[in-house]
Structures are given as structure tokens and as C-alpha cells.
C-alpha positions in Angstrom: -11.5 32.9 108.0 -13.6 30.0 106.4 -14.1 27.5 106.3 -13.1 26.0 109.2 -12.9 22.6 110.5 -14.3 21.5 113.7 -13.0 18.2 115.4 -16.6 16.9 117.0 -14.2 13.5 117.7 -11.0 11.8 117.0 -12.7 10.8 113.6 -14.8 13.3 112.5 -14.5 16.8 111.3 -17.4 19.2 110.1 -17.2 22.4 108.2 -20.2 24.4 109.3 -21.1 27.1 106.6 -20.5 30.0 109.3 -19.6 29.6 113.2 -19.0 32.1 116.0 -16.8 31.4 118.6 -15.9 33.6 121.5 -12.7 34.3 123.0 -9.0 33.1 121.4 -9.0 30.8 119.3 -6.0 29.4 118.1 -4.4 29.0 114.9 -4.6 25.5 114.6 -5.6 23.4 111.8 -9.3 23.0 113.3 -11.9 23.7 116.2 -11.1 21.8 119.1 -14.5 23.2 120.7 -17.8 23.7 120.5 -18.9 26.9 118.3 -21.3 28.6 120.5 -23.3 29.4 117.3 -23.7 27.9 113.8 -25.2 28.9 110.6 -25.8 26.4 108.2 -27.4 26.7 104.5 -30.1 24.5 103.4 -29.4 23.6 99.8 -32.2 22.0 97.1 -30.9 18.5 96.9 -29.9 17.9 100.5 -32.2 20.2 102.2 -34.3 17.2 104.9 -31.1 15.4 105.5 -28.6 18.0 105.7 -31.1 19.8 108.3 -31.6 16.8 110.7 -28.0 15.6 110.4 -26.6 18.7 111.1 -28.7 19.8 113.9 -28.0 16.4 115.4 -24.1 16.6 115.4 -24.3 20.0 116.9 -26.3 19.3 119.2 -24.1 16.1 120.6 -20.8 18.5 120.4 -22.5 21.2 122.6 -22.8 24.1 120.1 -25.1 26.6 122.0 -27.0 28.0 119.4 -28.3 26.9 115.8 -29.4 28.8 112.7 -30.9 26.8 109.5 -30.9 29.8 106.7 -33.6 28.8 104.0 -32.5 30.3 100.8 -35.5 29.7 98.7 -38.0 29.8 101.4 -36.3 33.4 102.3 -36.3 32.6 105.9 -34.2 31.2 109.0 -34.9 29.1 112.1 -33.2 30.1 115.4 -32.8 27.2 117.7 -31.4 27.3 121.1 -30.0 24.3 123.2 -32.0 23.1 126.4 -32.0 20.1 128.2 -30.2 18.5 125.6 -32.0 19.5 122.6 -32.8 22.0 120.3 -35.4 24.7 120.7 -37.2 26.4 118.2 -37.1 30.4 119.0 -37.3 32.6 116.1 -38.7 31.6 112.4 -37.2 34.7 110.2 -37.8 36.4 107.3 -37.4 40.1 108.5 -36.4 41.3 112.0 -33.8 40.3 114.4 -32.7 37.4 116.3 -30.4 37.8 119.6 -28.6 34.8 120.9 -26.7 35.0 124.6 -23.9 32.8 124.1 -22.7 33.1 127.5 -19.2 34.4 126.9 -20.5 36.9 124.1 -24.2 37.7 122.3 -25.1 38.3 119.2 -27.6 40.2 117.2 -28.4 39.5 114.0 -30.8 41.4 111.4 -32.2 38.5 108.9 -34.2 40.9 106.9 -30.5 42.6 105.2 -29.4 38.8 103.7 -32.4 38.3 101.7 -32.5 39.9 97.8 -35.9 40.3 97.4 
């Protein structure tokens, strides 16, 4: 169900544009943890800031994995965290991208979102 809110601290809340999270989760009014993986959706106007920002807050809150989907470029970035930052592992327009997110994995096929 989305969007959901995700309590990064006791003043800030962020509504990725799509999050996996494995195991229960609660029905509270937010996240009280980490995503392991989120999807976020570059838009025209706020596409440099939005990608840096973004990438940076997930980062500090511990979300294991991070997808920037490119609409108008057609393709996605797979990052994964190490040592504290992100990683570049997969530029997509067409195949798939697996993420081990420790408790769970996912696959997923980037070449079925795009209407070419």
C-alpha cells in the first residue's frame, strides 16, 4: 500500500516512490526502519537534486539497496550500499537486476516498465 511514510528521525519523514521491506511490518502510521530497497522516479524539473538528495538520505538511514528509474532516458541505475556508500551495479534499459537484501532478494526485469 502506497505511499508510505518512513520516519528517517524524530523530524523527518520521506515517501519513497516504491520500497520493499522484508518481514512484518506493522500497521503503523510509518516505517520505523530502513527499506532494504528503494525505487525512486526522476522527474523533469527536479531530476539532479532529487537524485543526490535522495540517494543521500537513504544512504544515512541504512536502506540496502537503491534504484533511480529514468523515465525519459528509458533506463535505471542499481546502486548497492558498501562501506557506507552507494555503488553503482547495473545501468538498465533491458534485462534484469537482482538485489540480495539479506532477509529476502529480489529480481527485477526493467526491460517490462518501459513503453517503447
Amino acid at each position: 500500500m502506497l505511499p508510505v511514510g518512513w520516519k528517517i528521525s524524530e523530524d523527518a519523514v520521506v515517501q519513497p516512490d516504491n520500497l520493499v521491506v522484508c518481514g512484518d511490518v506493522t500497521t503503523e502510521a510509518y516505517l520505523d526502519r530502513p527499506p532494504l530497497l528503494v525505487f525512486e522516479v526522476l522527474s523533469p524539473p527536479h531530476r539532479a537534486e532529487r537524485s543526490r538528495g535522495e540517494v543521500g538520505v537513504v544512504c544515512g538511514a541504512g536502506g540496502r539497496c537503491y534504484v533511480l528509474v529514468d523515465p525519459e532516458r528509458l533506463q535505471a541505475e542499481g546502486m548497492e550500499l558498501e562501506g557506507g556508500a552507494y555503488r553503482l551495479r547495473a545501468t538498465l534499459r533491458e534485462g534484469v537486476w537482482h538485489c540480495d537484501l539479506g532477509e529476502c532478494e529480489i529480481t527485477f526485469e526493467f526491460g517490462r516498465i518501459w513503453r517503447v
